[in-house]
N, C-alpha and C positions, 0 to 999 in steps of 0.2 A: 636795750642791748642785751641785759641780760635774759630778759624772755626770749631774745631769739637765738639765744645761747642753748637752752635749756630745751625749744622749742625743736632746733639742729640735733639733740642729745637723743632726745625722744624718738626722732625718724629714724637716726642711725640704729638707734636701737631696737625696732620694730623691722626695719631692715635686715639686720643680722636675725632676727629670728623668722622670718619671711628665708631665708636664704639655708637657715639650717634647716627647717622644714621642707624643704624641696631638695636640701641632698639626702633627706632622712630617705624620703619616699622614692627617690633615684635609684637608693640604694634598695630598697624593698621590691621598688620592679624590678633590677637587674639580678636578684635573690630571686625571685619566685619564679621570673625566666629562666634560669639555670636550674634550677630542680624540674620545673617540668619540661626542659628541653633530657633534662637527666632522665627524667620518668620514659618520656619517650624513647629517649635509646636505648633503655632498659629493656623497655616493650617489644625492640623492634629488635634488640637482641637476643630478647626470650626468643621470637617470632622466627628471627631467620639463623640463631646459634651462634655460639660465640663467634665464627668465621666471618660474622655480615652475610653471609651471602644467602640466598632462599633456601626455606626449608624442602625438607623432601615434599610434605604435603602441598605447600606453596608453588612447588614445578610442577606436580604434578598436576593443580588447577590450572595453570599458565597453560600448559601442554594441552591440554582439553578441550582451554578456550580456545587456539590457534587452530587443534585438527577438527574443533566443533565449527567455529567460522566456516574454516576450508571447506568443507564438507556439506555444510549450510549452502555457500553461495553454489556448488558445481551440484547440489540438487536441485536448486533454486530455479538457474539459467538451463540446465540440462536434460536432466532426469523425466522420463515419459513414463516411469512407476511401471509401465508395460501396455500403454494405454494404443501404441501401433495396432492391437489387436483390432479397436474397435474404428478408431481413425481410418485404418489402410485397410482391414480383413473388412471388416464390417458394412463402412459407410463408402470404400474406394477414395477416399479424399485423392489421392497421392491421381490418381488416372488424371482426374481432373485438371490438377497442377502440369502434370505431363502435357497434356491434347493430344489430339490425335497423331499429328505427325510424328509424336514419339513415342507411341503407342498407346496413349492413354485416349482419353474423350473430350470433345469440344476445343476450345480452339488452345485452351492453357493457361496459365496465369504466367505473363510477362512479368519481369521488375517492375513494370509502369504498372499492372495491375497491383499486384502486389500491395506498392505505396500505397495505390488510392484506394482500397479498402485498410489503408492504416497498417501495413506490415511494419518492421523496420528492420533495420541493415545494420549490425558490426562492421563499424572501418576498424575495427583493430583487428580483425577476422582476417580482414582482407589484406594479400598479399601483395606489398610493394609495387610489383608490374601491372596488378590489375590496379590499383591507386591511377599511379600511373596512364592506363589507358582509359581510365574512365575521367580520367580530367583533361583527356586531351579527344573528347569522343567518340572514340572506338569502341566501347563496347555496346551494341545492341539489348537495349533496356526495354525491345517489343517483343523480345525472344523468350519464348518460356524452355529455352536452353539453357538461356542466361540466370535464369531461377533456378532451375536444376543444379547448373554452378555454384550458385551461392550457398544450396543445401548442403553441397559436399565437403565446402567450409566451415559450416557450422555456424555463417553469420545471418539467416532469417532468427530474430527475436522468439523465441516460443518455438521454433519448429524444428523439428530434426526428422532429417532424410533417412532414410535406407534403401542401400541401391544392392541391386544385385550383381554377380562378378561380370554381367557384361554391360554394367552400368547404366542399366535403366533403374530408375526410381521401384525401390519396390512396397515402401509405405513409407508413411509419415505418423510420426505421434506430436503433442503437443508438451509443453512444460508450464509452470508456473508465472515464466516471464513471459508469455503470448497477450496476458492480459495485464501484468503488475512490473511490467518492464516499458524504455521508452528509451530514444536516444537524442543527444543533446543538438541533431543536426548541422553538427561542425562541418561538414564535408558537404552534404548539398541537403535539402526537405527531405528527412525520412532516413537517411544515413548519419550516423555519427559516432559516439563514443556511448556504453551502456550508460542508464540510467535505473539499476534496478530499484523496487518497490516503487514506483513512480505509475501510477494509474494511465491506458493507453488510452485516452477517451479519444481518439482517431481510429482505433482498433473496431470495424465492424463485424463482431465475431456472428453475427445472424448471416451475415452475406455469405461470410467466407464457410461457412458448416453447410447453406445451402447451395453450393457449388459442386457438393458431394454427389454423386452420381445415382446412389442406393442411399436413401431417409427412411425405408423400410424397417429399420428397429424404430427407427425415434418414434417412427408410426404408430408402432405394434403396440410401446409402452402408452401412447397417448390416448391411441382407441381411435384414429384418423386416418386419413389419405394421405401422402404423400403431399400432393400439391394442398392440400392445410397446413402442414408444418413449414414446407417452403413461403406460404403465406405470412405466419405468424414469426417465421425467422428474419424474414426482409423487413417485418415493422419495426425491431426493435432499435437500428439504427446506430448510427459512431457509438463508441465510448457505453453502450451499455449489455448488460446479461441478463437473460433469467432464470437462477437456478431454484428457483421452487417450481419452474414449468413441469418438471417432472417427477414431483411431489404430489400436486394437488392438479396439476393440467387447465387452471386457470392464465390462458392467454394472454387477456384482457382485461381493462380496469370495468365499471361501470361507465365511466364515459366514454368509452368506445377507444380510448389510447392503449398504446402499448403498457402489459404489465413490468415490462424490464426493467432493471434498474441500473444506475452509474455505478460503471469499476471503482469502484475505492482504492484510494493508494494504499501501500503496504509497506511502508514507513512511518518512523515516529510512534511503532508499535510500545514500545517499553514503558511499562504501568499503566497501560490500558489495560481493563478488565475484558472488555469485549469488541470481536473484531470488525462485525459485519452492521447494515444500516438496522436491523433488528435483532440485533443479538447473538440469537443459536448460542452462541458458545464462546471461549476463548481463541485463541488463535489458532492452537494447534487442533481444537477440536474441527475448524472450519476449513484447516491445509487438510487433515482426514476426509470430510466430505465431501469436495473439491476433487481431491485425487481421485477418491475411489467412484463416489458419485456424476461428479460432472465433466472430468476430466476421461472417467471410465479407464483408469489403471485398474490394476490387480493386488489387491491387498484389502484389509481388514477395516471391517468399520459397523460401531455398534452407538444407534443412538434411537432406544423404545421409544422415544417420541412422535416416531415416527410409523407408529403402530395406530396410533389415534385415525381409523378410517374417515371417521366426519369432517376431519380437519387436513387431512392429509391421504387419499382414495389409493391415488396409485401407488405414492410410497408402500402403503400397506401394502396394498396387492402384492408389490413387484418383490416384497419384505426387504427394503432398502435400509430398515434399521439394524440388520445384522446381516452383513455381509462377509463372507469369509472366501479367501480365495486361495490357492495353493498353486504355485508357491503366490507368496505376500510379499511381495516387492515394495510395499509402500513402509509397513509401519517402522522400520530399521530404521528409516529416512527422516522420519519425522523429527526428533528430537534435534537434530543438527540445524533442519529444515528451519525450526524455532527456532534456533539461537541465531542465525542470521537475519534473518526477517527484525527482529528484535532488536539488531544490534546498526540497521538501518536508519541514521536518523534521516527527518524532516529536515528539507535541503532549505538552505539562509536565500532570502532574497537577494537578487541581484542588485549592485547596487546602481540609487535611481530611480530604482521600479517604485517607489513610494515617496511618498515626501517628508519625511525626519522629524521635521519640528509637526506637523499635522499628526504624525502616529503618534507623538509625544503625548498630544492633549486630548487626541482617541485611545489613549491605554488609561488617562482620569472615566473618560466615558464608560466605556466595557466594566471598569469595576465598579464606578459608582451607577448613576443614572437610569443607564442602559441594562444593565442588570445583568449583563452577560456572565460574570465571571459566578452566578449563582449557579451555572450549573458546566459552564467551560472554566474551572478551575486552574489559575495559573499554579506550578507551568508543563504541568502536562495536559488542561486546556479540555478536560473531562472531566467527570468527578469519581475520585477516590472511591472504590466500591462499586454498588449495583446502579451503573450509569445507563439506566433504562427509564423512559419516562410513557408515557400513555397519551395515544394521540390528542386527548384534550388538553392534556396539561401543554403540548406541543402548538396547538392550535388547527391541529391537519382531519383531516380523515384517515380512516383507520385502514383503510383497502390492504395497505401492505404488510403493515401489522398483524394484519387478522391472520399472514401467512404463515407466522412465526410461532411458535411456541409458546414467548410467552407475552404475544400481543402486545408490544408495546415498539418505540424507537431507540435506539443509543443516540446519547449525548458524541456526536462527534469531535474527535480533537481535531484541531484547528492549525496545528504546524504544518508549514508546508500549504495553507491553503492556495495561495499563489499558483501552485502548479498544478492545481483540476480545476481552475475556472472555466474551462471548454465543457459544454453540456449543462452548464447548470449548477446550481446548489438545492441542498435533498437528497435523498435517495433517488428519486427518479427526475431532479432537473428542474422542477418545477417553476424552480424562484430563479432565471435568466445571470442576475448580477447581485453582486452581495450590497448592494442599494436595495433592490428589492424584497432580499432577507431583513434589512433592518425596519425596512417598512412594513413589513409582516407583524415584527415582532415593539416595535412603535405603536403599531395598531392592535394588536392582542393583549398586550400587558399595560397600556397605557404610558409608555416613557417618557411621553412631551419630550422628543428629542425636539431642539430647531435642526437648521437647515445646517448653519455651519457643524455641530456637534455629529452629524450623521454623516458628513463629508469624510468629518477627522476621525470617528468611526471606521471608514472605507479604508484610509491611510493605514490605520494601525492595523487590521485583520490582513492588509498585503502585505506588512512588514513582520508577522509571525513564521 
């Protein structure tokens, strides 16, 4: 009795110091929470003055970012840098769109054409009453009236009209968002709500350039006929471009396919080092060459790289490494241009579109196994730095590399893949389904993926 007297003594008393011991330490967290909650108001009232409220320096970032965004996206969706010159003076694009009947040539591009070489349509552009008459079908979608229409809105993707004061079409220029815009087709296939930075791989930009009535510049630069450029514009096909054709005038791969490659989306830019499937430069240096190079706006653009005649003939020639134009409509644009772009992210899977518990034990795969994450670095899904690798290290041929500078591929980020599976994966499409990418790289690096482990693979790269 007495040992269990003594034994009761003992626990109570190990008890009580069990008991002070955790008010001790209660007390020392809710001490050191207080001080550094104290530190941080300190901080934040160094930071925004004794008032609370932002500093002057603090508004004035805020302020920057707001007219930088704004600014950003209305160059983005809008802005033709002055590129009607070559579009409408140049190549006559705008006739074509016309047709004949309304003074231009050949028969027109209807809304129905339009779609099916992948145009797309702002419903928000779109005014109430035509909503309206176009869901109750009254509007003529075989009329290239009814395009002209839409030009005068503002809601063809990438295209802006200018008509003259008796309202004929008097040219057309292009924007950013013809190729790096989409819509979510809420309203019918090919009309909806914008999608900016979203790759159009339905967008046949070979077809719709050779619609153009005069190809006699693109001619002139390539050392060709007319009907060769028309040739080599109709192979490149949906969803792709080639802007080194007027670089190095290389067509064609070795094996007789098209050299063109897939639009890349232009989202999920932020802390990526580089923007394009090989490189060139960072972002803004690639919105610079684009504008002025492929877009053919008016503004400023210098990159000696492009001096190298063995690597690059016409560029030389034409001295496309240092272009200067007056006035310079583009480089103003740029810096906003960036900050939008940038500030686009990679859009979340729908949900459904993947299956939850499979991505789960495809995100052990990609890091471990599969080897992915050695060079798609979570979570921006590239790698940190000079994310360029060399066709061997990749497993491929070098053909399109060899276009580049500096001969090699970029590590692609991977957000947002979900939404370019149209055309292919690659630069130029190569690998059909991303089954086909892990079997590439199963078979180059040796991963001994099984069957189930490359399924849950598939899940988890649709659910990034």
């Amino acid at each position: 009795m007495e040992s269990d007297d003594q034994g009761r003594s003992v626990f109570v008393e190990r008890l009580a110091k069990i008991a002070l011991a955790l008010f001790v330490a209660a007390v020392v967290v809710v001490f050191v929470s207080a001080r550094s909650q104290a530190r941080r108001a300190d901080d934040e009232g160094q930071q925004r003055g004794n008032s609370g409220k932002l500093t002057e320096a603090e508004q004035q970032t805020e302020a920057n970012a707001e007219r930088m965004l704004a600014e950003g996206k209305q160059t983005f969706r809008f802005d033709t840098f002055g590129d009607e010159v070559f579009w409408g003076d140049a190549l006559q694009l705008h006739r074509a769109i016309e047709g004949a009947a309304l003074g231009g040539v050949g028969p027109g591009v209807s809304p129905n054409t339009a779609l099916a070489v992948g145009l797309k349509v702002d419903s928000d552009a779109l005014p109430q009453q035509l909503i309206a008459r176009l869901k109750q079908g009254r509007v003529n979608l075989d009329d290239p009236a009814t395009t002209l229409a839409l030009l005068r809105l503002n809601a063809v993707l990438g295209v802006k009209g200018t008509f003259n004061s008796t309202g004929s079409l008097q040219a057309v220029g292009i924007t950013c968002a013809l190729c790096h815009s989409t819509v979510d087709n809420s309203f019918a296939p090919g009309i909806g709500h914008r999608l900016d930075g979203w790759a159009n791989r339905d967008l046949n930009v070979g077809a719709i350039i050779a619609l153009a009535p005069n190809l006699q510049p693109i001619a002139d630069v390539l050392g060709v006929d007319q009907a060769t450029v028309r040739t080599v514009l109709q192979s490149w096909g949906p969803g792709k471009f080639d802007a080194e054709l007027i670089l190095d005038g290389k067509a064609f791969r070795p094996d007789g396919k098209s050299a063109a490659t897939l639009l890349p989306p232009a989202f999920g830019l932020v802390g990526v080092n580089l923007h394009t499937w090989t490189g060139w430069g960072s972002v803004t240096h690639w919105n610079a060459f684009v504008a002025n190079l492929e877009m053919h706006g008016q503004g400023t653009f210098y990159d000696p790289r492009f001096n190298d005649a063995a690597k690059f003939p016409i560029a030389a020639r034409e001295g496309f490494g240092n272009v200067r134009s007056n006035p310079d409509l583009i480089t103003a644009k740029l810096p906003a241009l960036h900050f939008y772009q940038l500030a686009i992210p990679a859009p979340t899977p729908p949900a459904g579109s993947f299956d939850a518990a499979a991505a789960a034990r495809g995100a052990v795969v990609f890091n471990t196994q599969a080897k992915c994450s050695t060079c798609h670095v979570p979570p921006i899904f590239t790698e940190p730095g000079w994310n360029m690798h060399t066709p061997a290290e990749v497993g491929i041929d070098d053909f399109q590399a060899k276009r580049s500078p500096d001969e090699r591929y970029r590590t692609s980020p991977l957000k947002g893949l979900w939404t370019h599976q149209k055309g292919g994966f690659y630069h130029d499409g190569r690998f059909a389904t991303l089954r086909d990418v892990i079997e590439h790289y199963n078979t180059f690096l040796g991963t001994g993926l099984s069957e189930q482990q490359k399924l849950d693979l598939i899940e988890y790269l649709k659910s990034l």
